[in-house]
ZAVOTI-426259 format. One line per 3 residues: their letters; for each residue y, z, x of C-alpha. Coordinates in pm, 1 decimal, decimal comma. Each point is the difference from the previous one (the first is absolute). Example, Ala and Ser with C-alpha at 12.3 -4.5 7.8 and 13.67 -1.06 7.14 Angstrom:
<sites>
as> -450,0/780,0/1230,0  344,0/-66,0/137,0
</sites>
This chain:
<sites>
xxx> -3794,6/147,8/828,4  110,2/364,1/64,9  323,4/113,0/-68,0
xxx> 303,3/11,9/146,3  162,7/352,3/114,0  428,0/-112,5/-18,7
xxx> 194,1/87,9/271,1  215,3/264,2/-60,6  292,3/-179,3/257,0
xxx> 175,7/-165,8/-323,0  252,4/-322,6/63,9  347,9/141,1/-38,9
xxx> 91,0/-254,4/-249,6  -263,7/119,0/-240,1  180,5/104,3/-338,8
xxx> 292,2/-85,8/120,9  231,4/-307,0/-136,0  -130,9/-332,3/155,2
xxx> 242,4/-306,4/-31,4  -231,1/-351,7/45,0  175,7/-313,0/42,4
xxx> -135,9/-329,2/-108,0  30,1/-333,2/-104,0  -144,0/-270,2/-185,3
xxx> -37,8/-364,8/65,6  -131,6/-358,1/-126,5  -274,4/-136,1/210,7
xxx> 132,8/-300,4/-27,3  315,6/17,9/154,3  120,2/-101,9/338,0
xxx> -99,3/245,9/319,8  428,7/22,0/74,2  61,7/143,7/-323,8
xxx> -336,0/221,4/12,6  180,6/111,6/327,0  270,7/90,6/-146,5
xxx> -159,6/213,7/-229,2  -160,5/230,5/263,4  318,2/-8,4/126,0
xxx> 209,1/135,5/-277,1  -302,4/283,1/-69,5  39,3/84,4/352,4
xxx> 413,3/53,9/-50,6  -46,1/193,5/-345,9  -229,0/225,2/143,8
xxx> 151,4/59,6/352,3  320,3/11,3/-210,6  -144,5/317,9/-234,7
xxx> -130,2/185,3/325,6  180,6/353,9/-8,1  180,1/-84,9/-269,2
xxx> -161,2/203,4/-271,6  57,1/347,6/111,8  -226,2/369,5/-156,8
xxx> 167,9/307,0/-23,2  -164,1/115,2/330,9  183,5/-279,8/233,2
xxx> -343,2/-214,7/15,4  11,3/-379,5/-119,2  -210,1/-180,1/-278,6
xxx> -248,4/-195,2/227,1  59,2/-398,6/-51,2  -311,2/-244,8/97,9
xxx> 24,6/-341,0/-58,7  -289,5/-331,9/-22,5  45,3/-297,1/152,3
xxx> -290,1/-131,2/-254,1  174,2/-189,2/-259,1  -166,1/25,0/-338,5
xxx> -100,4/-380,4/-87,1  -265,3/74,3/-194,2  -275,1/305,8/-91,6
xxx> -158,6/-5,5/338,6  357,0/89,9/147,9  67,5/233,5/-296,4
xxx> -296,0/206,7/42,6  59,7/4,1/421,0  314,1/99,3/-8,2
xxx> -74,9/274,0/-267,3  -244,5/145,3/213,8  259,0/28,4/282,2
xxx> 200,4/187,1/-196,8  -203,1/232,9/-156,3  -160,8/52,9/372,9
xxx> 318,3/86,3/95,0  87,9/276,3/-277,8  223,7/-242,2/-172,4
xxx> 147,7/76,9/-382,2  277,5/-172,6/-2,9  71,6/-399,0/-27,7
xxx> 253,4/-212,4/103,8  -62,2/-353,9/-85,7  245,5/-271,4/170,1
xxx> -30,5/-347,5/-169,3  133,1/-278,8/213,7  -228,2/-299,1/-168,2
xxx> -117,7/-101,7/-336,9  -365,7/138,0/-18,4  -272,0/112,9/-274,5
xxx> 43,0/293,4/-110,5  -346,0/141,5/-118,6  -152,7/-131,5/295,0
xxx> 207,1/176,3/219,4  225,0/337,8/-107,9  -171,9/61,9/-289,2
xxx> -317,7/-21,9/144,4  95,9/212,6/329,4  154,0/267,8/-295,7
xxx> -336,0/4,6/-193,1  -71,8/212,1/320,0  186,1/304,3/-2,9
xxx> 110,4/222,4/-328,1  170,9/-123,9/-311,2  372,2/196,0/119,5
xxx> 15,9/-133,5/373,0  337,5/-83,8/57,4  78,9/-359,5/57,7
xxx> 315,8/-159,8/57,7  69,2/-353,0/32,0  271,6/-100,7/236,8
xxx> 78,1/-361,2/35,4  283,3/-217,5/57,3  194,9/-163,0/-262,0
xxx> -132,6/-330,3/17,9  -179,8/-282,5/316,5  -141,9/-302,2/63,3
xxx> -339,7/145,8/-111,4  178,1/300,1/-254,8  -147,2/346,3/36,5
xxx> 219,7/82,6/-271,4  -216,6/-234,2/-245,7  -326,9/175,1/133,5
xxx> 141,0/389,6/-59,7  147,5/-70,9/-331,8  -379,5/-171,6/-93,6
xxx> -161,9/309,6/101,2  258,4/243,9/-96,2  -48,8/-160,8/-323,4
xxx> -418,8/17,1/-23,4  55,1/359,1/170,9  207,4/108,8/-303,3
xxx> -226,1/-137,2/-262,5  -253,5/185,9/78,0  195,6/329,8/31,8
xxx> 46,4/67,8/332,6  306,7/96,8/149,1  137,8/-198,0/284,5
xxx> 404,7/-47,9/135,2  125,3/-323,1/170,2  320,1/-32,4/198,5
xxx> 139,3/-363,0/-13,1  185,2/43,9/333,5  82,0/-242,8/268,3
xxx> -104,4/-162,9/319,2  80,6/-333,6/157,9  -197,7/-273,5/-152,8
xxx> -55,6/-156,8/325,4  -101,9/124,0/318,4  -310,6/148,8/163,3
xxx> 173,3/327,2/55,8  149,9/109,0/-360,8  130,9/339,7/-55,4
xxx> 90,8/166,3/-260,0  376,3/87,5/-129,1  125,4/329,4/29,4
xxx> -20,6/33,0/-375,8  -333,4/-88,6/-50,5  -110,1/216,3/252,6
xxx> 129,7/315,0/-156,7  -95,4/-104,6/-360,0  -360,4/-40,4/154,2
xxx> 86,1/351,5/205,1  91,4/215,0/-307,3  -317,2/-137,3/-173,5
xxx> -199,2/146,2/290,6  154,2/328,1/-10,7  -90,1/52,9/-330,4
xxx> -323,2/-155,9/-16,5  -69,7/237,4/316,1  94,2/287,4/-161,9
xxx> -224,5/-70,1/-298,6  -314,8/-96,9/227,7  83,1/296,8/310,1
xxx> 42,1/267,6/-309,5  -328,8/-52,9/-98,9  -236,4/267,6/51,9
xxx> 219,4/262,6/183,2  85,8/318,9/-164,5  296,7/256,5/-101,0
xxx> -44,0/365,1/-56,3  169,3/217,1/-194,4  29,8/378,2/42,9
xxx> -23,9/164,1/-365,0  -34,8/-28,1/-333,9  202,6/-275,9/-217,6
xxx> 343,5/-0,4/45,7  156,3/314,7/-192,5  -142,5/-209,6/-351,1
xxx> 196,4/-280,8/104,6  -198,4/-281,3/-210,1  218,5/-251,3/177,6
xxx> -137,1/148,9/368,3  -380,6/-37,2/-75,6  -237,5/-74,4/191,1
xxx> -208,8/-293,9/-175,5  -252,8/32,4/234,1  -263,4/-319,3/-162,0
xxx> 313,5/-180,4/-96,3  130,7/-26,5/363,4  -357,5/-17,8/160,0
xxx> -23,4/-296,4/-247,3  324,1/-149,9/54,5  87,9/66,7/368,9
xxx> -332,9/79,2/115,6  158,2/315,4/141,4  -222,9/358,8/-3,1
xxx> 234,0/322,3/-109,3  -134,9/272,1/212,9  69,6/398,8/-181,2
xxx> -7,7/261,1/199,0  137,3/381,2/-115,4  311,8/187,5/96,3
xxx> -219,3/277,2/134,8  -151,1/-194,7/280,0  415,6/-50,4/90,2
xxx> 30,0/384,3/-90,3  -271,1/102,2/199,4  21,9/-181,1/331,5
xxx> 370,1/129,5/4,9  -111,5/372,9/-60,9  -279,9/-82,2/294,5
xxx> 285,8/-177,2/217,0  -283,1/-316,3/13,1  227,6/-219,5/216,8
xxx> 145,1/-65,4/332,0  252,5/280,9/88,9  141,1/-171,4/299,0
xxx> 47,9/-329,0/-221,2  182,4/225,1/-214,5  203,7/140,6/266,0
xxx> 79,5/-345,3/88,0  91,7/-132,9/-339,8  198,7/320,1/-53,6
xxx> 203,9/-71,9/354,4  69,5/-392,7/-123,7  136,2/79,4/-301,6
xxx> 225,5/292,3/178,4  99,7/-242,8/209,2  165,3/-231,2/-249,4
xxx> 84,0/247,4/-256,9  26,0/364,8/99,3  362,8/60,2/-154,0
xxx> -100,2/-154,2/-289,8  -305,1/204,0/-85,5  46,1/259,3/-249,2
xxx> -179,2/340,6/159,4  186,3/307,1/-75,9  -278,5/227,2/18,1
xxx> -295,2/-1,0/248,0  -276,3/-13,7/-298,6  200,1/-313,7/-103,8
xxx> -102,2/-132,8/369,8  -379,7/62,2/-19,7  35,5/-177,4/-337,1
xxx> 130,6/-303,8/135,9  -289,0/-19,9/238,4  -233,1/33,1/-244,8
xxx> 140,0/-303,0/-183,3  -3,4/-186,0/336,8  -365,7/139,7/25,0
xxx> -102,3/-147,1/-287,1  115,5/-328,1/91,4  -252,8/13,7/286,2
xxx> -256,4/116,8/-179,9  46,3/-283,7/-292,4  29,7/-289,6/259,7
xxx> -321,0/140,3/163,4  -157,6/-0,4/-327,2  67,5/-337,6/-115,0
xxx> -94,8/-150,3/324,8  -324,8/151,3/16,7  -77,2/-254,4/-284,8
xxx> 218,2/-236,2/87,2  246,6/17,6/-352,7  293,5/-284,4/36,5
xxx> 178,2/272,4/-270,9  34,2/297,0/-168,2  175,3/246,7/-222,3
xxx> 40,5/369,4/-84,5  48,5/161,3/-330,4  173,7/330,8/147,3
xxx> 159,0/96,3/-366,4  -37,8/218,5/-158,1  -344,8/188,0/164,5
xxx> 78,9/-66,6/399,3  356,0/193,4/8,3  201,0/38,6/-339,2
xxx> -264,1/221,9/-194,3  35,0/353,3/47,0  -315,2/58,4/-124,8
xxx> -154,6/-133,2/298,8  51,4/55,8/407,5  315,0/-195,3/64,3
xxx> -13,1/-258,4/292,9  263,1/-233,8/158,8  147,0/-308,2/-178,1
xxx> -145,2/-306,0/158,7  353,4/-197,5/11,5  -6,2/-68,8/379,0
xxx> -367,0/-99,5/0,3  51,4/-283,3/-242,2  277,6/-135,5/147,6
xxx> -188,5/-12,5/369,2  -269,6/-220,7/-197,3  307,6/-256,9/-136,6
xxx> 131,8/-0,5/348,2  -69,9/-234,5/268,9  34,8/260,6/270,1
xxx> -57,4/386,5/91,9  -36,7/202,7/322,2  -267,6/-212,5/132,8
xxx> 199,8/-311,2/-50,2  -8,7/-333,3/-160,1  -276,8/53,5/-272,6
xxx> -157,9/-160,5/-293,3  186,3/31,9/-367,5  -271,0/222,1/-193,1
xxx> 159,6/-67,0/-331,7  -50,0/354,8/-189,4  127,5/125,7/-377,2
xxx> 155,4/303,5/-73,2  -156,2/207,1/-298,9  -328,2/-172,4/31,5
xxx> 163,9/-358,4/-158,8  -274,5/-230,1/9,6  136,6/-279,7/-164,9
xxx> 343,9/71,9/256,2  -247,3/15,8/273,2  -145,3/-341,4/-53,9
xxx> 368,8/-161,9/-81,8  103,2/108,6/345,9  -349,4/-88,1/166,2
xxx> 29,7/-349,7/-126,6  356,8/-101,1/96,2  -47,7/202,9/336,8
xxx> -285,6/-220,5/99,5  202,9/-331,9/-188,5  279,1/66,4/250,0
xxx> -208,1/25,5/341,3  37,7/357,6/-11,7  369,4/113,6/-135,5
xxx> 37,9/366,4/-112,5  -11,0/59,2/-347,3  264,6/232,2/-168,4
xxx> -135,4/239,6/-265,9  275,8/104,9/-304,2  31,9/165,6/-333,6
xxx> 163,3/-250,8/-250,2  231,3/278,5/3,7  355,8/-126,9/-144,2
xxx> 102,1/-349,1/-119,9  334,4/-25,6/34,6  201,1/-303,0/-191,2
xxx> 296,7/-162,8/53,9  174,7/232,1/-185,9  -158,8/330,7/162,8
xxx> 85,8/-167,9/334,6  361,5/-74,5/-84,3  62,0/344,7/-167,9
xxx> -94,2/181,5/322,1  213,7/-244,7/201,3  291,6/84,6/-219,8
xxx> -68,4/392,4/54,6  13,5/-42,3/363,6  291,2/-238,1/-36,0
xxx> -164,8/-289,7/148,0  48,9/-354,2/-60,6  -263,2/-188,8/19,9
xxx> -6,8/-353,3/193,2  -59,5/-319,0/-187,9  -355,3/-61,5/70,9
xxx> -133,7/324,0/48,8  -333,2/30,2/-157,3  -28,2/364,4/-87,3
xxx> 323,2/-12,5/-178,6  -80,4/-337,5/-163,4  -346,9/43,5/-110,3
xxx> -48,0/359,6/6,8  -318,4/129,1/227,8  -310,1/260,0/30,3
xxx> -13,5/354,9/184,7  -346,5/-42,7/156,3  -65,4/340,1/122,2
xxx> -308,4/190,9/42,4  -91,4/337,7/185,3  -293,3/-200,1/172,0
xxx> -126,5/-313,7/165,8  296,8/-143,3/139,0  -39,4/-171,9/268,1
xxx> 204,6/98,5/324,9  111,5/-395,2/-7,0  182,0/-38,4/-271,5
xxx> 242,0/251,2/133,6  156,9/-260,2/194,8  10,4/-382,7/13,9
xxx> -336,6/-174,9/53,3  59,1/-48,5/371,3  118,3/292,7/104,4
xxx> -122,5/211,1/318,0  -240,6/320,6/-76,6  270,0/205,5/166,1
xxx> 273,1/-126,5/-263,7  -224,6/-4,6/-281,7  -56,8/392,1/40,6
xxx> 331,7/78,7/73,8  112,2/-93,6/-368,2  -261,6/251,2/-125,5
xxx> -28,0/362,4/-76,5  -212,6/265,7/-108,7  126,7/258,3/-232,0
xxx> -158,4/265,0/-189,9  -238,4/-115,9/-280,9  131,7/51,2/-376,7
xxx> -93,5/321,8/-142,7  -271,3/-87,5/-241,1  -216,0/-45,7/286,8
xxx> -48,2/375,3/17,0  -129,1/14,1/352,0  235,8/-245,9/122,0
xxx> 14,0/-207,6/375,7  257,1/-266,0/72,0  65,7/-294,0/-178,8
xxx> 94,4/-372,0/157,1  413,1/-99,4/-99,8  157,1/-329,8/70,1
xxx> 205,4/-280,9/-161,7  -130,9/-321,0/72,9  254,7/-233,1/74,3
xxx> 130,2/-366,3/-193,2  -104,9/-341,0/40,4  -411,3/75,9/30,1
xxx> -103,6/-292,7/-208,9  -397,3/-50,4/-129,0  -216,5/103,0/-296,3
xxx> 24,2/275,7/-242,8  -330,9/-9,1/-202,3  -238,7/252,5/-166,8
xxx> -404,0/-87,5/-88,7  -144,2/92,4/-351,4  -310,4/-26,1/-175,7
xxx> -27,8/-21,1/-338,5  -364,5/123,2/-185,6  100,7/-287,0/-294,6
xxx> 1,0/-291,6/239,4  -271,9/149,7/241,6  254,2/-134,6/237,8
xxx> 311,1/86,7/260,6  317,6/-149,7/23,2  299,1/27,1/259,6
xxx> 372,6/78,0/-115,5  211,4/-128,7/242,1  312,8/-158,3/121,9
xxx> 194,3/-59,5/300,4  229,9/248,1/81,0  255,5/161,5/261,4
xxx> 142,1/350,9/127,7  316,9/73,6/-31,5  243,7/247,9/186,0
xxx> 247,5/230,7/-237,3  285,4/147,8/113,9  -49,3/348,2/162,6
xxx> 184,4/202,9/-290,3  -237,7/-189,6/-257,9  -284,3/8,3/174,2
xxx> 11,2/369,3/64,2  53,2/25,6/-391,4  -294,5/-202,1/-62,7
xxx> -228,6/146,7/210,1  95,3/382,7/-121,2  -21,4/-117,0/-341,7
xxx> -403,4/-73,5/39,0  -82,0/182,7/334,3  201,6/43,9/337,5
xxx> -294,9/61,1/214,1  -189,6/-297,6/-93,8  27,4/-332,5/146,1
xxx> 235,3/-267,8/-186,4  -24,2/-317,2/-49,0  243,6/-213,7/-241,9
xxx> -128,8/-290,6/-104,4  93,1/-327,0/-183,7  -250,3/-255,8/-187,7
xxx> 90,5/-323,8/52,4  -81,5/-160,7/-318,4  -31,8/247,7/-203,7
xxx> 266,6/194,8/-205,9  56,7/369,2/-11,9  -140,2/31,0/-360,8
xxx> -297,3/-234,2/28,3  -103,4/196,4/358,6  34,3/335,3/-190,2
xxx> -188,0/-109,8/-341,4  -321,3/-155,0/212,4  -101,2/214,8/298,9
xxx> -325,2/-12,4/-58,7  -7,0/368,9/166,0  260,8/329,8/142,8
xxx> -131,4/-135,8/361,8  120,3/-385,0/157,4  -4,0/-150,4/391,9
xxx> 151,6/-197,5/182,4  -96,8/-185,4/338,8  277,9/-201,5/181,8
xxx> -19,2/-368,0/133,0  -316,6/-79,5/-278,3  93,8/-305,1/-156,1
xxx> -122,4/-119,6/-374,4  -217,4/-261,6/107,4  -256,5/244,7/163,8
xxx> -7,6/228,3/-280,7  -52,3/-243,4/-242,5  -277,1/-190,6/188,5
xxx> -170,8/332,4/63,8  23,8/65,7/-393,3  -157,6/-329,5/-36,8
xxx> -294,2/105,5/228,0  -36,5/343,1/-167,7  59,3/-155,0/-387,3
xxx> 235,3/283,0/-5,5  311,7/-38,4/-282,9  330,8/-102,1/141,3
xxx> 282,8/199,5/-194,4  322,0/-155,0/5,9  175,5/104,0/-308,6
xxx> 378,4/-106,5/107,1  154,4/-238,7/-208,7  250,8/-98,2/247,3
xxx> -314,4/-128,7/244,9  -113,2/-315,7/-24,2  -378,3/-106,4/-32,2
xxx> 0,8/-174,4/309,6  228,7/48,0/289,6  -75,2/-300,0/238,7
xxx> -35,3/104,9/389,4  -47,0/330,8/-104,7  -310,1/22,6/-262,7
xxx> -338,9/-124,5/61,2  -48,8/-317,1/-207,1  -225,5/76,3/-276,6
xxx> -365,5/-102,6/45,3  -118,8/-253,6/-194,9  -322,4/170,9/-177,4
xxx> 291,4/206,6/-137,6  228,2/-325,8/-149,5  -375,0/-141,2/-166,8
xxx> -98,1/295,0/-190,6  321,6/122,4/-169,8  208,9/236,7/294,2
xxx> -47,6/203,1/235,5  -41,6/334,4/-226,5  -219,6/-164,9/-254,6
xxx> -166,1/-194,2/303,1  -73,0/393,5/173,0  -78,6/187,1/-331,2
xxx> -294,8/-295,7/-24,0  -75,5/65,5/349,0  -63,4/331,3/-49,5
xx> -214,6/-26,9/-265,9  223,6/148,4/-281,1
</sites>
């Protein structure tokens, strides 16, 4: 036998997350409820199509079998549809008693140890499902595998079930994240520079998050940056036309009093061209630049423009081509910031990321002190006078978006932003990016760590939602850290002032609007990542909102002692 040259044509699923619906059955039972299994596989999976959305617009692929797994035979078929159709993710939906080595278990003994597999069922039948998922949830967990069911509901009679509206977005929030676990795998960020100005918090673990994430940290050196600018290595006309678009929604409110101060501002804009070339020329789903201190606030060195409006074109979902991609990207080189926003981006079908500083925390009593000093009286129920909130504010990587409400036009997002002179301590200067996002933007603060004790990371987080000052205070606020920089005030739902001051786990945090808990902590599942919730006024579980806790977790002592084991500590 000679062998076999590939083709280099590759099937576009390939790498990519693959959702396979399946079910299993008892041989024994009648053809009109076997019938109604194919039938409910058949709604799950039609029901998933274009739900699960990437960051680029695409969908997670969904294939379904209309095999049911009786017995090995069927297991081992079925498994070999799936893995001939790129499939790494499982979705098992139980509508009979059945065996459950002979069938899921043995179609599992098939693929790697962390596939994803969720088990979706209805609550109870004539011939329960619910009895067959919590069997094999039950030998899954013994054996230390992971696995998630969702005890939903469907009519117990009927050839046509379907499931509830609930159970549909349990089972749809599971997908998301195990899709973002699964379609992370193997791609790649870069980051331009050294580590982040000795920021031990910003690191770039690079065997820790190959390990972990199975994602590839690319490095590549400020000069390359330095030096295609200096040999003008990109498109002028692009950079005519970015330079137009971005006159056209903001000319007034770009700071240029002196023609150098022009040709500075296209270099910056130049340099977003040149970076998005870059990173697409091998194909990075991130990235990051260290600018401080060598890049533009050293005067030993040749000064070059701050990067502020490059980063925030990555967070944003548009720019003067249009509708793009989210490329989430970290100011001063932040790794660990980098993959916070990478992972929520991609957990929320795509949502722009913001990137702060931790800047100022200010409690109930800050917040009611400057209220008095502008003599205003606060309203009964008004969060940032009640709890107290956070100045997130950072000179880069804010995203465009989060000027304005989440469904807001291009053309009223950038009207809401200007772009003033850069502080001084950026010798050589260019134009910063200013805004104040405004209230009610409700999602996820959180910030990624990694600790070398634990050989492990773990996620701070809590839910959490913008609020609007008035103008007088906000103006205070914002001089009192940095007028030029973007603003965005921020409350923690859960959290109080002094326990969100005493644990950031870092001076950088993010935040990504509509991401809901569930997906977050179903992705940490996947990952064994840490879930931080420190806040004593937030209960363990918060029903409809968490993710159940797996049951491998409940046998061997909780879920931290259950992921320190898994992790080999």
């Amino acid at each position: 036998m000679n062998a076999r040259l590939l083709s280099q044509d590759i099937k576009p699923n390939t790498s990519k997350a693959v959702i396979g619906v399946f079910a299993p059955c008892d041989p024994r039972i009648d053809e009109q409820s076997r019938e109604r299994c194919k039938n409910l596989v058949k709604h799950v999976a039609e029901s998933l199509s274009g739900k699960i959305k990437f960051p680029d617009a695409s969908s997670a692929e969904v294939v379904y079998s209309d095999v049911l797994v009786d017995l090995e035979p069927q297991a081992d078929l079925v498994a070999k549809q799936f893995l001939e159709a790129g499939v790494n993710i499982l979705v098992c939906i139980p509508d009979t008693w059945s065996f459950p080595q002979l069938t899921t278990i043995s179609l599992l003994s098939h693929f790697p140890k962390d596939i994803p597999i969720n088990f979706t069922t209805g609550n109870s039948a004539t011939r329960p499902g619910v009895v067959y998922t919590h069997a094999t949830n039950g030998a899954i967990a013994q054996y230390g595998k992971l696995s998630h069911i969702n005890i939903g509901k469907w009519p117990e009679t009927g050839q046509h079930p379907e499931m509830s509206d609930d159970t549909l977005e349990s089972l749809v929030d599971w997908c998301y994240a195990a899709a973002t676990f699964q379609g992370l795998k193997g791609k790649r960020v870069v980051v331009f520079g050294h580590d982040s100005m000795g920021m031990e918090t910003a690191l770039p673990h690079v065997m820790e998050t190959r390990n972990n994430f199975g994602i590839e940290i690319t490095r590549l050196d400020m000069k390359l940056l330095a030096d295609m600018l200096q040999k003008e290595s990109y498109d002028k006309e692009e950079l005519q036309r970015l330079k137009t678009w971005l006159f056209s929604h903001a000319r007034e409110r770009i700071e240029l009093p002196e023609e150098k101060d022009e040709q500075l501002l296209e270099k910056s804009l130049a340099l977003y061209l040149i970076v998005r070339d870059l990173m697409k020329e091998i194909d990075a789903v991130g990235g990051g630049f260290m600018s401080q201190l060598e890049w533009g606030s050293d005067a030993r060195g040749i000064q070059l423009p701050v990067a502020d409006i490059m980063e925030s074109l990555f967070n944003s979902t548009f720019d003067h081509n249009g509708e793009k991609e989210v490329i989430p990207f970290a100011t001063e080189a932040d790794v660990q910031g980098l993959l916070t926003q990478l992972f929520m981006t991609w957990l929320s079908g795509g949502n722009p990321p913001l990137f702060m500083d931790f800047r100022k925390a200010y409690g109930s009593e800050d917040a009611k002190e400057l209220a008095k000093k502008h003599n205003y009286e606060s309203k009964k129920g008004e969060k940032w006078t009640e709890k107290g909130f956070v100045d997130g504010v950072n000179s880069g990587s804010a995203s465009f978006n989060w000027a304005a409400k989440p469904e807001a036009s291009e053309k009223d997002i950038m009207s809401k932003i200007s772009f003033p002179k850069a502080v001084d301590y950026f010798f050589y200067l260019g134009n910063s990016v200013h805004f104040v996002s405004p209230g009610e933007i409700k999602g996820i603060a959180a910030r990624l760590s990694y600790s070398s004790l634990s050989g492990m990371f773990s996620m701070l987080w809590d839910e959490t939602e913008t609020v609007e000052l008035p103008e007088d205070i906000a103006k205070e606020v914002c001089a009192g850290a940095n007028p030029t920089w973007p603003h965005t005030f921020v409350v923690p739902r859960y959290a109080s002032m002094l326990e969100y001051k005493q644990y950031a786990p870092a001076n950088h945090f993010h935040m990504t609007w509509d991401l809901n808990p569930a997906r977050l902590q179903y992705w940490m599942d996947f990952t064994n990542t840490l879930s931080l919730t420190p806040w004593q006024e937030r209960p363990r579980f918060i029903e409809s909102k968490d993710r159940p806790l797996p049951l491998v977790y409940i046998l061997n002592g909780g879920e931290e002692r259950t992921k320190i084991k898994l992790a080999g500590r």
